[in-house]
C-alpha positions in Angstrom: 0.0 0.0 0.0 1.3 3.5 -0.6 3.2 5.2 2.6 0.9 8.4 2.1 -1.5 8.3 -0.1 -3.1 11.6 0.2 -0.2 13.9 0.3 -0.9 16.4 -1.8 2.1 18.8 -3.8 3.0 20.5 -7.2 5.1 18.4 -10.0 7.5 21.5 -9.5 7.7 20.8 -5.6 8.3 17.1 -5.9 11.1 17.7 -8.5 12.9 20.8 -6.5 12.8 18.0 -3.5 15.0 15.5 -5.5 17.3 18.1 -6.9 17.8 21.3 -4.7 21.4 20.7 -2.6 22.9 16.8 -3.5 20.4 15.4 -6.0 18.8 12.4 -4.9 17.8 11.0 -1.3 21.1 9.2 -0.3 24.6 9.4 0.3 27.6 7.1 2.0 28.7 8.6 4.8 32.0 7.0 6.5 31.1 5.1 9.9 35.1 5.3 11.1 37.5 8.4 11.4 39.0 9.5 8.3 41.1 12.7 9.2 44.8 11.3 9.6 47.3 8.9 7.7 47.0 6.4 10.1 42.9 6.1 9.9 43.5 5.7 6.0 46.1 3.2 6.7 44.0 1.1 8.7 40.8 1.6 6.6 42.3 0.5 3.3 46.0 -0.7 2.8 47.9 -1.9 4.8 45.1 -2.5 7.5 42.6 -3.8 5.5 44.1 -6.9 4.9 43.8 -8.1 8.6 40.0 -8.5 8.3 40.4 -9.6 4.9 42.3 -12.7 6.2 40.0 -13.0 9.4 37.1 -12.9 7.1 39.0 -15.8 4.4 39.1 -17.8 7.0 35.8 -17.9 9.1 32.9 -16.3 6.4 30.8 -15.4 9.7 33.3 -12.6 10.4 32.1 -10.2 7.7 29.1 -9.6 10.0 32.1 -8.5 12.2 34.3 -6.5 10.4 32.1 -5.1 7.4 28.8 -3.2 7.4 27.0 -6.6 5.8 25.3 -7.0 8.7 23.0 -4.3 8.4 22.8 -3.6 4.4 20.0 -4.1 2.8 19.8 -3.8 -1.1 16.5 -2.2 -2.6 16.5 -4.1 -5.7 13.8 -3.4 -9.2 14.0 -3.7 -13.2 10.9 -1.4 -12.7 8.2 -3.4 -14.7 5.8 -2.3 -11.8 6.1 0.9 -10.2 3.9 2.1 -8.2 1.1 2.6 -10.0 2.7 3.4 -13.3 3.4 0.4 -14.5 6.3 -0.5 -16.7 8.7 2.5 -17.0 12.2 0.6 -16.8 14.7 0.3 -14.2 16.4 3.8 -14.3 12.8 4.7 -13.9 12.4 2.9 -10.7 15.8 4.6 -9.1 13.7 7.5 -7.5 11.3 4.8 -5.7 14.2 2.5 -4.7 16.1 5.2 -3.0 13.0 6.1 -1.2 13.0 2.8 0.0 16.3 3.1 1.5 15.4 6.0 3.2 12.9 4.6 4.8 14.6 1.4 5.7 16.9 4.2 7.7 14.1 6.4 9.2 12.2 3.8 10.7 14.6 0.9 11.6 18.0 2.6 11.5 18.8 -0.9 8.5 21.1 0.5 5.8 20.6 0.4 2.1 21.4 1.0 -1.2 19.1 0.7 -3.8 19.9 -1.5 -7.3 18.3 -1.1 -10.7 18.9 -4.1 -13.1 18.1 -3.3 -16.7 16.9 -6.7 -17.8 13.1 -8.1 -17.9 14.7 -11.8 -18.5 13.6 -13.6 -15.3 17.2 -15.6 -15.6 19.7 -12.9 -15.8 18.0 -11.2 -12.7 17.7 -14.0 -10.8 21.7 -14.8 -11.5 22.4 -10.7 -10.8 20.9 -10.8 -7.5 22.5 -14.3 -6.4 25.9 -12.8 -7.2 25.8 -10.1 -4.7 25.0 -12.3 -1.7 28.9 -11.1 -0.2 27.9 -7.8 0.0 24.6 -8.0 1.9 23.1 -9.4 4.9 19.2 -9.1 3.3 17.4 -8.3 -0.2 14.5 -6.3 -0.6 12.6 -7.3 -3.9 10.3 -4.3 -5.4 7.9 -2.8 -8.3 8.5 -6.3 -10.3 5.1 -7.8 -12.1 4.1 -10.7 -11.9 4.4 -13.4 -12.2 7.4 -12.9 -12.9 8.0 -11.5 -9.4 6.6 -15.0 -7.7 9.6 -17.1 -9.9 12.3 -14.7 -9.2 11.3 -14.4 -5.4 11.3 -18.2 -4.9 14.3 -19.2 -6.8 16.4 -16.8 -5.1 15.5 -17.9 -1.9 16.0 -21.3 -2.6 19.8 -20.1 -3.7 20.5 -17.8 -1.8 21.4 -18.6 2.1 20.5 -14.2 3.2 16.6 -13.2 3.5 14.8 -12.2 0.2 11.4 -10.2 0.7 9.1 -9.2 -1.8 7.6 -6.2 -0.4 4.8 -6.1 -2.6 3.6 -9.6 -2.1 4.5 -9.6 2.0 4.4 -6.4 3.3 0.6 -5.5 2.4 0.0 -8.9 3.9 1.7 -8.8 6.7 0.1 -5.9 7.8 -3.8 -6.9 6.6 -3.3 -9.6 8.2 -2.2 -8.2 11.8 -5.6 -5.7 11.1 -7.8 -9.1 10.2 -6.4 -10.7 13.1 -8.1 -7.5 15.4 -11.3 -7.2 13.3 -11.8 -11.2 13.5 -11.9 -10.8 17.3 -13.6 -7.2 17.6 -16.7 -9.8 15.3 -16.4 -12.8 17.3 -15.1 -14.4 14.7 -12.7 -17.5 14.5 -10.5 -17.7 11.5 -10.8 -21.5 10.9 -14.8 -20.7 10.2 -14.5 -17.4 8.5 -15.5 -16.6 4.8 -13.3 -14.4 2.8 -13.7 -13.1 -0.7 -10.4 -12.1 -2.3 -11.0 -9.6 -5.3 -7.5 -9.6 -6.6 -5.3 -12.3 -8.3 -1.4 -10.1 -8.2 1.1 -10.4 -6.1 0.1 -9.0 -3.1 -3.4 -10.4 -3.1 -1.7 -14.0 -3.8 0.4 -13.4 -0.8 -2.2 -12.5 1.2 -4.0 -15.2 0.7 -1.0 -17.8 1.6 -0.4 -15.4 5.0 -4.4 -16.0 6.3 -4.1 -19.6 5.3 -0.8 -19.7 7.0 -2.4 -18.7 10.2 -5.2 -21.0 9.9 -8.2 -20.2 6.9 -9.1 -23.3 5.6 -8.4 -23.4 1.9 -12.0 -23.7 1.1 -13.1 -20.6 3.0 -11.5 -18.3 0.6 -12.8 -17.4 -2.8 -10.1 -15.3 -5.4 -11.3 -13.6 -7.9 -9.6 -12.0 -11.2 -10.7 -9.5 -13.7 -12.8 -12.5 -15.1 -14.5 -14.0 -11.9 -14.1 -16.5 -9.3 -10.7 -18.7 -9.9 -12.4 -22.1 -9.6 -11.0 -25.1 -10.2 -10.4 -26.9 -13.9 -11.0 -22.8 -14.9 -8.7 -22.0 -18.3 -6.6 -18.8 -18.3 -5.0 -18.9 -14.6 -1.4 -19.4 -13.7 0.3 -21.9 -11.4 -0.1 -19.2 -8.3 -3.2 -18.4 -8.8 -4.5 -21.8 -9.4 -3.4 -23.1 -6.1 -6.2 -20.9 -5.0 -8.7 -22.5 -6.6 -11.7 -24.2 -4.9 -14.6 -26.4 -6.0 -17.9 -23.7 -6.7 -20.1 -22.9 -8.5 -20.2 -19.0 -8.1 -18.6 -16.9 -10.7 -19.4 -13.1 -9.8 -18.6 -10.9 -7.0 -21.8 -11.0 -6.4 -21.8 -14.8 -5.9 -18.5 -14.8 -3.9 -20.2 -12.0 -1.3 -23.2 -14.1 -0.3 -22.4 -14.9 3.4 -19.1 -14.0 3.1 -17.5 -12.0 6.5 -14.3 -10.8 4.8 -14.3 -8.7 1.3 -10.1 -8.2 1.0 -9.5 -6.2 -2.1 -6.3 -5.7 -3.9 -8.2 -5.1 -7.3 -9.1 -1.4 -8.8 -10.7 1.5 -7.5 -15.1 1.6 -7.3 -14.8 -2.5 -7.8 -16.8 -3.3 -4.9 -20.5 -1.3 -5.2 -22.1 -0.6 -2.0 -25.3 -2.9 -2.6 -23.2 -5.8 -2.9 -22.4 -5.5 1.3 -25.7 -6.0 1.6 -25.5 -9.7 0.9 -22.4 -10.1 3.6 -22.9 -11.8 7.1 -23.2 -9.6 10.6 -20.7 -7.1 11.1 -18.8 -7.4 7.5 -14.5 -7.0 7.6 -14.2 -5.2 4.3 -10.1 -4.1 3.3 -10.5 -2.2 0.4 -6.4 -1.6 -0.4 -6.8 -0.8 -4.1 -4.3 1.8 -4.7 -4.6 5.0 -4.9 -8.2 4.6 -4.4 -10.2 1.9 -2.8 -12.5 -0.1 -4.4 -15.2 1.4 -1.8 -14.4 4.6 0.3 -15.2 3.8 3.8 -18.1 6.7 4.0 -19.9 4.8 1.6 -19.0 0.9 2.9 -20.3 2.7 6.0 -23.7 4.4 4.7 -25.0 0.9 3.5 -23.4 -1.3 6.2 -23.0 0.5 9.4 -21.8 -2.5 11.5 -18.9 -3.0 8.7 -14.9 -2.3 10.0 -13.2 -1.2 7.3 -9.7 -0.7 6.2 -7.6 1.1 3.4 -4.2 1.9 2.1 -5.2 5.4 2.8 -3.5 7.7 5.8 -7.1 9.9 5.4 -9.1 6.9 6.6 -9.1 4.9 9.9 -6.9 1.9 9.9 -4.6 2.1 6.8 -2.8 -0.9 5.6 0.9 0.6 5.3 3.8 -1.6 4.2 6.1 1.2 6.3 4.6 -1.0 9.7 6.1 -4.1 7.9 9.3 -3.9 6.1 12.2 -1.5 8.5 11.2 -4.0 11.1 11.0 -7.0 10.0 14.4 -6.8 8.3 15.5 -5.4 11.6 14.6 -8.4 13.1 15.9 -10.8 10.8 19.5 -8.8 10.4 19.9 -9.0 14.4 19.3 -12.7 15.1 21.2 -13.4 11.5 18.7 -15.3 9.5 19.1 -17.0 6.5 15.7 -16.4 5.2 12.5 -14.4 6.6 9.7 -17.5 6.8 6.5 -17.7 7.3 6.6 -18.0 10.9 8.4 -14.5 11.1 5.4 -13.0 9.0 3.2 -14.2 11.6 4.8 -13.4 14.4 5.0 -9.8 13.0 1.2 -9.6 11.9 0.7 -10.9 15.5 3.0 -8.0 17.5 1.0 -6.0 15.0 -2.3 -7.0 15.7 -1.4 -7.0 20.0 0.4 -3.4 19.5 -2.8 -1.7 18.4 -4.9 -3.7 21.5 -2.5 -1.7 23.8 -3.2 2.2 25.1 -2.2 4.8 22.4 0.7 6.7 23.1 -0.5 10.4 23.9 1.7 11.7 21.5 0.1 9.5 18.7 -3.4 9.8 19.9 -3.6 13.5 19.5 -1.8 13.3 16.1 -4.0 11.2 14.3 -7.1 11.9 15.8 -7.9 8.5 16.6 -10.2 7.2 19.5 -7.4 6.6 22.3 -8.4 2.6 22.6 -8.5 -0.4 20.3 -11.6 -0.8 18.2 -13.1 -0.7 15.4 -11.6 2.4 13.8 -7.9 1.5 15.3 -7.3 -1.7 14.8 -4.0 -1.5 13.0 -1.2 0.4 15.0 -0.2 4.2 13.4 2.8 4.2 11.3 4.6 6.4 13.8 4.0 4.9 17.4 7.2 4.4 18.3 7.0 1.6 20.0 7.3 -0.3 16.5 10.8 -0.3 16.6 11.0 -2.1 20.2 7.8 -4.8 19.5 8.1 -5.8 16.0 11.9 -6.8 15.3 12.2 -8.5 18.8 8.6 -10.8 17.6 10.3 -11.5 14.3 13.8 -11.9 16.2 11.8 -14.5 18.4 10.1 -16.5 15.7 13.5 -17.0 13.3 15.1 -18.5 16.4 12.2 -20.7 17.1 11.6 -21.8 13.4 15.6 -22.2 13.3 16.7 -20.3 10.8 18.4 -17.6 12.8 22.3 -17.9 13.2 22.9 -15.8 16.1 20.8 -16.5 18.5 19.9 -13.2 20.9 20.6 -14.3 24.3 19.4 -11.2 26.2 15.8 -10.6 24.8 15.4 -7.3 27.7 19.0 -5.8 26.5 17.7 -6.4 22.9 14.4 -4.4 23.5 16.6 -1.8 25.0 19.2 -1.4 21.9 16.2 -1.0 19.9 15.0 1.5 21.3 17.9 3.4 21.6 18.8 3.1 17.5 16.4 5.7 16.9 16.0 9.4 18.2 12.5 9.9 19.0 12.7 13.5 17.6 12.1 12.2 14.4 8.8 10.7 15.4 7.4 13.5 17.4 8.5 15.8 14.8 6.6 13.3 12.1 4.0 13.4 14.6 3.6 16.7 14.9 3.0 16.8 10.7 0.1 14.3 11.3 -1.6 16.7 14.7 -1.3 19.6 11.9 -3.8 17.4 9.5 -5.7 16.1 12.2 -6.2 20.0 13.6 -5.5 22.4 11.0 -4.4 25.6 12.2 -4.6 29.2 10.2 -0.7 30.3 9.9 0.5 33.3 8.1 3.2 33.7 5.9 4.2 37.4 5.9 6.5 37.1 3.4 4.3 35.7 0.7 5.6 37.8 -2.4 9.2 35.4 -2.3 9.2 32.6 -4.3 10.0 30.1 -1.6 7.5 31.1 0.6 4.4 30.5 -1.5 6.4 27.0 -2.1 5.7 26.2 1.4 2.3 28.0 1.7 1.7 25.8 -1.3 2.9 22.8 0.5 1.3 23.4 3.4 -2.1 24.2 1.9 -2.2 21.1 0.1 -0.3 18.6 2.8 -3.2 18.8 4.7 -1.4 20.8 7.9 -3.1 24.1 8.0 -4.6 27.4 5.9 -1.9 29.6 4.8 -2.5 33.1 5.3 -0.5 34.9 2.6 1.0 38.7 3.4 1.6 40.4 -0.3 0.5 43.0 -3.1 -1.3 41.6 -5.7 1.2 40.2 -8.0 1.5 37.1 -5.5 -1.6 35.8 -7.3 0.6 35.9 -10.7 3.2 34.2 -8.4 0.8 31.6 -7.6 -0.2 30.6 -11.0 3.6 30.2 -12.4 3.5 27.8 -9.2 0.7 26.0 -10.7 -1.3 27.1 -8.1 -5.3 28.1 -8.2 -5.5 31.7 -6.5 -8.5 31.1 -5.6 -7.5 28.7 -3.1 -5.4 31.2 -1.1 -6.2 34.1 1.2 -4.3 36.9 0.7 -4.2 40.2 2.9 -2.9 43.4 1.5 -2.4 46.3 3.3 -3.4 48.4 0.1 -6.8 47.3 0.5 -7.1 45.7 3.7 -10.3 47.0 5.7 -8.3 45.9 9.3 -5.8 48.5 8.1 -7.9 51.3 10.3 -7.9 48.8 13.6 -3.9 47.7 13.2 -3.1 51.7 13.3 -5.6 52.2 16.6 -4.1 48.9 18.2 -0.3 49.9 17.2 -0.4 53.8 18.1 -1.6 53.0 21.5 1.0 50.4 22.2 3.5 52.7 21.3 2.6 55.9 21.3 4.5 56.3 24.5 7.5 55.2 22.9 7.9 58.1 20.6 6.3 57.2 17.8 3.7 59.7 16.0 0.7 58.3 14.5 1.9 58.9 11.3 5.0 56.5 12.3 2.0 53.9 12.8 0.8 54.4 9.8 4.1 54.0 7.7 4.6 50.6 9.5 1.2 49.3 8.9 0.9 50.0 5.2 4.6 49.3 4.0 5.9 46.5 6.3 4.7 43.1 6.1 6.0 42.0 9.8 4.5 44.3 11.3 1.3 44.0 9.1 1.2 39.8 9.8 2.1 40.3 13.5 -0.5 42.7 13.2 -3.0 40.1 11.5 -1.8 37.5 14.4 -2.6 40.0 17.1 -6.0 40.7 15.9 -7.0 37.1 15.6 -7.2 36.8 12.2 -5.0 33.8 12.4 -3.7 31.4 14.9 0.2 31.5 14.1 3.2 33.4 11.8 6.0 32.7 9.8 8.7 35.0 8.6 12.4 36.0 8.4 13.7 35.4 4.3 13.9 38.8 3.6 15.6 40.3 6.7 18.0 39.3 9.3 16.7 37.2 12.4 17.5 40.0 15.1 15.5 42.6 12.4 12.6 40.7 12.3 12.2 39.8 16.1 12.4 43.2 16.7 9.4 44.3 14.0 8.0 41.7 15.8 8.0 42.9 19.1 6.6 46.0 18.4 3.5 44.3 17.8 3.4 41.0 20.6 5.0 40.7 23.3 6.9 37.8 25.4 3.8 35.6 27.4 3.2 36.9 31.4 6.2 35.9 33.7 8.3 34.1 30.7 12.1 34.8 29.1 11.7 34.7 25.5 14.6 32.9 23.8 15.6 31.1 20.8 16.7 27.6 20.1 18.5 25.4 17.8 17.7 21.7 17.8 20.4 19.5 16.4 18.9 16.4 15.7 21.4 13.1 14.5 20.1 9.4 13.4 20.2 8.3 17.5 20.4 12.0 19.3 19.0 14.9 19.7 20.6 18.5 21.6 18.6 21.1 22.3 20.8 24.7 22.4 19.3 27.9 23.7 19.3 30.6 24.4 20.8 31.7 20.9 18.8 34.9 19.8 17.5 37.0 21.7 19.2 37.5 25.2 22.7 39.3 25.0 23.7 39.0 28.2 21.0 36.9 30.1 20.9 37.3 34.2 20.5 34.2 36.6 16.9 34.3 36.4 16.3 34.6 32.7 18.8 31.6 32.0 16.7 30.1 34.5 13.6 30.5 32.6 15.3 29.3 29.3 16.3 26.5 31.4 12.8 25.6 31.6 11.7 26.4 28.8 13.9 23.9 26.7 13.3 21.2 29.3 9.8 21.8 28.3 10.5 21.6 24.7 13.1 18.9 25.2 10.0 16.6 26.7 7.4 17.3 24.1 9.6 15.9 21.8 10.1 12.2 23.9 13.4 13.3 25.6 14.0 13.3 29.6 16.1 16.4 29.7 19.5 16.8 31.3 20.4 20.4 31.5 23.8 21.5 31.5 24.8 25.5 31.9 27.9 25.7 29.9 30.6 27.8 30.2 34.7 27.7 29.6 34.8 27.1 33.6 34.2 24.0 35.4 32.8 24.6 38.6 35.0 27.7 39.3 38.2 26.3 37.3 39.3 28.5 35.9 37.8 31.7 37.4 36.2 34.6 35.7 34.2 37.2 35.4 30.9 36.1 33.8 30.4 33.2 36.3 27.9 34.0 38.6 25.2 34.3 36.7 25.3 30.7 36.0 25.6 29.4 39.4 23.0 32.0 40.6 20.8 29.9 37.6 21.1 26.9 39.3 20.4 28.3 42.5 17.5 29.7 41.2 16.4 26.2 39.3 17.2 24.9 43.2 14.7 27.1 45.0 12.2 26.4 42.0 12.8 22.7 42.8 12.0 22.0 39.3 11.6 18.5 38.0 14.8 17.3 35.6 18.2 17.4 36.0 20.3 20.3 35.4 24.0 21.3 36.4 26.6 24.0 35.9 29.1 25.8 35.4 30.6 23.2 33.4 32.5 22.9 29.8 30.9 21.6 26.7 33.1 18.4 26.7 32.4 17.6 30.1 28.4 18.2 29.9 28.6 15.7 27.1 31.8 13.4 27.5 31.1 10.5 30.4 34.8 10.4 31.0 35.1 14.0 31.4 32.8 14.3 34.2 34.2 11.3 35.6 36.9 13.7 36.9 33.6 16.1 38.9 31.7 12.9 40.3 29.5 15.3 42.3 28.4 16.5 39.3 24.2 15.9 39.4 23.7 14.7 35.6 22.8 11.2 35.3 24.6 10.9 31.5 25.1 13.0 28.5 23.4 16.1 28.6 21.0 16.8 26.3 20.1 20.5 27.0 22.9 23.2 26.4 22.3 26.9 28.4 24.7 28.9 26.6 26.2 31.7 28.7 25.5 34.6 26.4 24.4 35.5 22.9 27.7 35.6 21.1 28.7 32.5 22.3 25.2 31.1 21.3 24.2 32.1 18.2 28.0 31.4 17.3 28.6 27.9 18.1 24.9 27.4 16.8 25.6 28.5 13.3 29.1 26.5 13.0 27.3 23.3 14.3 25.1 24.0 11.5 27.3 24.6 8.6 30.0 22.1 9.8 28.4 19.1 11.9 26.8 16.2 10.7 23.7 16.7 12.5 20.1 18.1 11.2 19.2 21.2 12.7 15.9 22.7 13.1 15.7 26.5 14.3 16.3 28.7 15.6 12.7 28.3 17.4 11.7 31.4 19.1 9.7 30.5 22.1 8.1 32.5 25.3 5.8 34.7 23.0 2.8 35.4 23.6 1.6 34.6 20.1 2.8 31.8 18.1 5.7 33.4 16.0 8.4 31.6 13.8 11.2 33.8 12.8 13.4 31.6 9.6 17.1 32.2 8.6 17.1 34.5 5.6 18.5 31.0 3.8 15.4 28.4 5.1 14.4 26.2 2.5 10.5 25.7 1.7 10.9 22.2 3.5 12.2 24.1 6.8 9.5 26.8 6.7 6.8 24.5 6.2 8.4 22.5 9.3 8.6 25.9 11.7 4.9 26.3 10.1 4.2 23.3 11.5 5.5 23.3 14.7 4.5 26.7 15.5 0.7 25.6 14.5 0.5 22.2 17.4 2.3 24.0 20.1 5.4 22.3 20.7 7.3 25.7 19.6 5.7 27.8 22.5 
């Protein structure tokens, strides 16, 4: 099923995404030091050959000593993508690098993708089985069938590393964990249920093999083709889908439905009309997973059968069937324990974890951003792509069943240590932040981009309008409509305030010359700012209500626009305003503040940013450890600027506040166990994760050379302590980060 169905963006937006900066999704990125002579020397020649030797004479090390034991290869000739058919295998090289990327987003596997320009089943099969040295597991996709069932089977009969079909697997794996729920939300027993399979490809063969894996009898499922029920002696069927034959005499959809409890549909979009549910049994399972479309939307499976559970590939319906639950894990699980194939015992076990996963409480975090009921039932019966307690559940429940079923090599011998170093492979900034995307859809929020006459603004109004997240509200003269259309955009869609023509112009200038009237500004001052500049005008438009939040900052400097900014709203009641940079890496995340606003902050202010961060640093899954840093550790050596450090701490002391926080200490030593190994009264508990920077040069300094010369991601800086919801970009923010600060500064976690 597709990861997101109903994303929505501009050709030109999709193609700027591939291109702008390094074109493509991937790159290799060395895992050892490479800076001296020696690091080169033991990388390649002359230190290479010890491993090589190790690795001649026991084939087991190379899980050891190379990265095989967690490469994947994404491997297509593209006779099948996505939706669009046969386009070739350089084609498919887009897809297959997204599938690498995911494979590292959600299960920290890995991968490189492979294109093979042949359609002859033979050479393909021989190209894979060559490469079995270089990797510890082969992910099959986009190949028709049936060519896809021979090449599949044959390599795993060859090749002694698992091969998975993701087409075929995945979409099973995961209807199956949601037909697992929906048999027992019905009362229904899987060795007595009825199933109607419209669909005779590769994933609605391989679903059909999962259920019956896990107990449907044979007879209790009827497949169906473009030409009707696949019964048996019936001309025009292949060897797959002739082992799904059964003795009837039905021949329509129609037929198959009568009594049937379970419509699964891997067929075309509008193939299943509503009347037709009609003739189904009490409470009907329908999985419509025809993609992009359904072959009936649940609104209308629900109209004529309102005791029906339904399920789709789509994210805009309850309980989508999305291969992303599948695939990163399983793999993970296979790759840790070593196995030589992934069985059927490991699909079952993950459908299983699935299915038990989505019976648990929602996280918080994922109940608010996907606006689902906060229990199992009928509309959650499959878990959301985000929770992140995938990582931990499903590879340890594959993990399990390759050891049981004896294909795994390395046995795990510490199942509760395993769990843990899951857990820790992946930041959980990367899911809040995803599920902060999916709170935006599920409570759209009006934001205001008050720059809306630059190019890569309306990009990301654009891309925020039609992701689902919010309403832009666009700041500009006229000739942003023009703007719009080059963008492919309808105007019409978009509301746009001038301050030409805008009839709030008269309430702005009231509202403004009041607040500042005593700060020597004349009313005609007022009026200048209202009617030529757009911070003021947008901050103006946030003040007034007319919108719930505001981006800006690509056409002025950051400490220019926060202080147009401030002459409209002011910091919240009893609250430091600061800024903040997040660095966020593959396992780690570093929150560093204050690096804005506050020159020269006093005991209490660094106090409050304290806070603040913590605050910040826990909406995003992170127990904060807060470290005050300065060149001095604990008064050595001493200085001048000290004491307002310790009087923070002090301060955080009498506050008695609830996370761990210590200072004056060095950057290496808030960070570096061994370090503080030389202060062992120091209070942090490990590595901290929360940097108060002493001042703002020192801040906004080490912020920006973290950003142009570490390895990390970095998100910000995040203005926070406002009493409206203002974003303030770098002058260089891409579309992709000011849809990001859009987004965080519509769900709250940026206040």
């Amino acid at each position: 099923m597709a990861e997101d169905s109903n994303v929505q963006f501009s050709e030109r937006e999709a193609l700027l995404f591939h291109s702008e900066g390094r074109p493509g999704k991937i790159e290799i990125i060395a895992s050892k030091p490479m800076a001296t002579q020696r690091d080169l020397a033991l990388a390649y020649s002359p230190g290479v050959a010890v491993p090589v030797l190790a690795i001649a004479a026991d084939p087991a090390k190379a899980y050891d000593y190379t990265a095989k034991g967690n490469l994947v290869a994404v491997i297509s000739n593209g006779t099948a993508i996505l939706g669009l058919g046969n386009l070739g295998a350089l084609a498919s090289k887009p897809v297959m690098e997204g599938k690498a990327v995911l494979f590292k987003r959600f299960a920290d596997v890995d991968s490189i993708d492979i294109e093979l320009k042949t359609e002859d089943v033979d050479r393909f099969i021989d190209a894979v089985e060559l490469m079995e040295p270089s990797f510890g597991g082969i992910n099959l996709e986009d190949i028709k069938s049936p060519e896809c069932f021979v090449i599949e089977q044959t390599l795993r009969e060859r090749m002694n590393i698992p091969v998975f079909h993701d087409d075929q697997h995945g979409t099973a794996i995961i209807a199956a964990a949601g037909l697992i729920n929906a048999l027992y939300l019905t009362g229904r027993d899987i060795k007595t249920t009825k199933v109607v399979m419209n669909g005779a490809g590769a994933a609605a063969i391989a679903c059909a093999e999962l259920i019956k894996a896990m107990g449907l009898p044979n007879e209790n499922l009827l497949m169906l083709d473009r030409t009707g029920v696949i019964y048996r002696g019936r001309e025009g069927v292949n060897q797959w889908q002739s082992a799904h034959a059964v003795d009837t005499d039905r021949r329509t959809l129609a037929d198959a439905l009568e009594g049937a409890d379970v419509f699964m549909g891997l067929s075309a979009k509008g193939a299943l009309p509503a009347e037709l549910l009609q003739n189904m049994g009490l409470k009907p399972i329908i999985f419509a997973m025809a993609n992009p479309d359904p072959e009936i939307t649940p609104p209308e499976a629900k109209a004529a059968r309102p005791d029906a559970i339904v399920a789709t590939g789509r994210s805009d319906y309850p309980n989508q069937v999305n291969n992303v639950l599948g695939f990163p894990f399983i793999f993970r699980g296979a790759l840790d324990v070593r196995a030589t194939t992934i069985n059927d015992a490991m699909k079952v076990a993950a459908a299983r974890a699935l299915a038990e996963l989505a019976r648990q409480q929602v996280p918080e975090e994922v109940a608010v951003a996907y606006g689902v009921q906060h229990s199992f039932g009928p509309d959650y019966i499959i878990p959301a792509p985000f929770d992140p307690r995938l990582m931990e559940i499903v590879p340890a429940a594959v993990a399990q069943a390759a050891m049981d079923s004896g294909v795994a090599t390395k046995p795990i011998e510490d199942f509760t240590a395993y769990r843990q170093s899951l857990r820790a492979r992946l930041n959980p900034t990367t899911s809040v932040l995803t599920l902060a995307y999916e709170g935006a859809r599920a409570n759209p929020k009006r934001v205001i981009f008050a720059e809306a006459e630059e190019e890569v603004v309306l990009r990301a109004a654009i891309a925020f309008k039609e992701g689902g997240y919010g309403i832009p509200v666009l700041v500009g003269r006229e000739s942003v409509h023009e703007r719009l259309q080059a963008l492919g955009a309808d105007p019409a869609d978009f509301e746009l305030h001038n301050s030409v023509n805008s009839p709030l112009v008269p309430r702005m200038i009231d509202f403004l010359y009041t607040r500042l009237q005593r700060r020597g500004y004349l009313r005609r001052d007022i009026e200048r700012m209202v009617n030529r500049d757009r911070n003021i005008f947008g901050a103006l438009l946030l003040q007034l209500g007319e919108a719930d939040a505001m981006i800006t900052g690509v056409t002025r400097t950051w400490a220019e626009s926060m202080r147009q900014v401030k002459r409209v709203i002011d910091p919240q009641p009893g609250r430091t305003a600061f800024g903040m940079h997040i660095l966020v890496g593959q396992s780690h995340t570093v929150f560093i503040a204050d690096t804005t606003v506050n020159e020269r902050p006093s005991a209490e202010e660094l106090a409050d940013i304290a806070e603040g961060a913590a605050a910040v640093a826990r909406r995003m899954g992170h127990e904060p450890r807060v470290a005050f840093l300065s060149y001095s550790n604990f008064g050595n050596p001493e200085g001048r600027w000290l004491e307002n450090l310790r009087g923070a701490v002090k301060v955080l002391d009498d506050r008695k506040v609830e996370f761990e926080y210590e200072g004056e200490m060095s950057p290496d030593v808030a960070l570096n166990a061994r370090q503080r190994a030389n202060y062992p009264f120091a209070r942090l508990s490990g590595p901290a994760n929360v940097l108060i920077m002493p001042g703002l040069q020192s801040a906004n300094i080490s912020a920006k050379l973290l950003r142009e010369l570490g390895g990390d991601s970095t998100i910000g800086p995040i203005l926070m302590g406002m009493e409206k919801s203002v974003q303030i970009a770098p002058m260089t923010a891409t579309a992709s980060e000011l849809v990001t600060l859009a987004v965080l500064a519509a769900g709250g976690i940026a206040r």
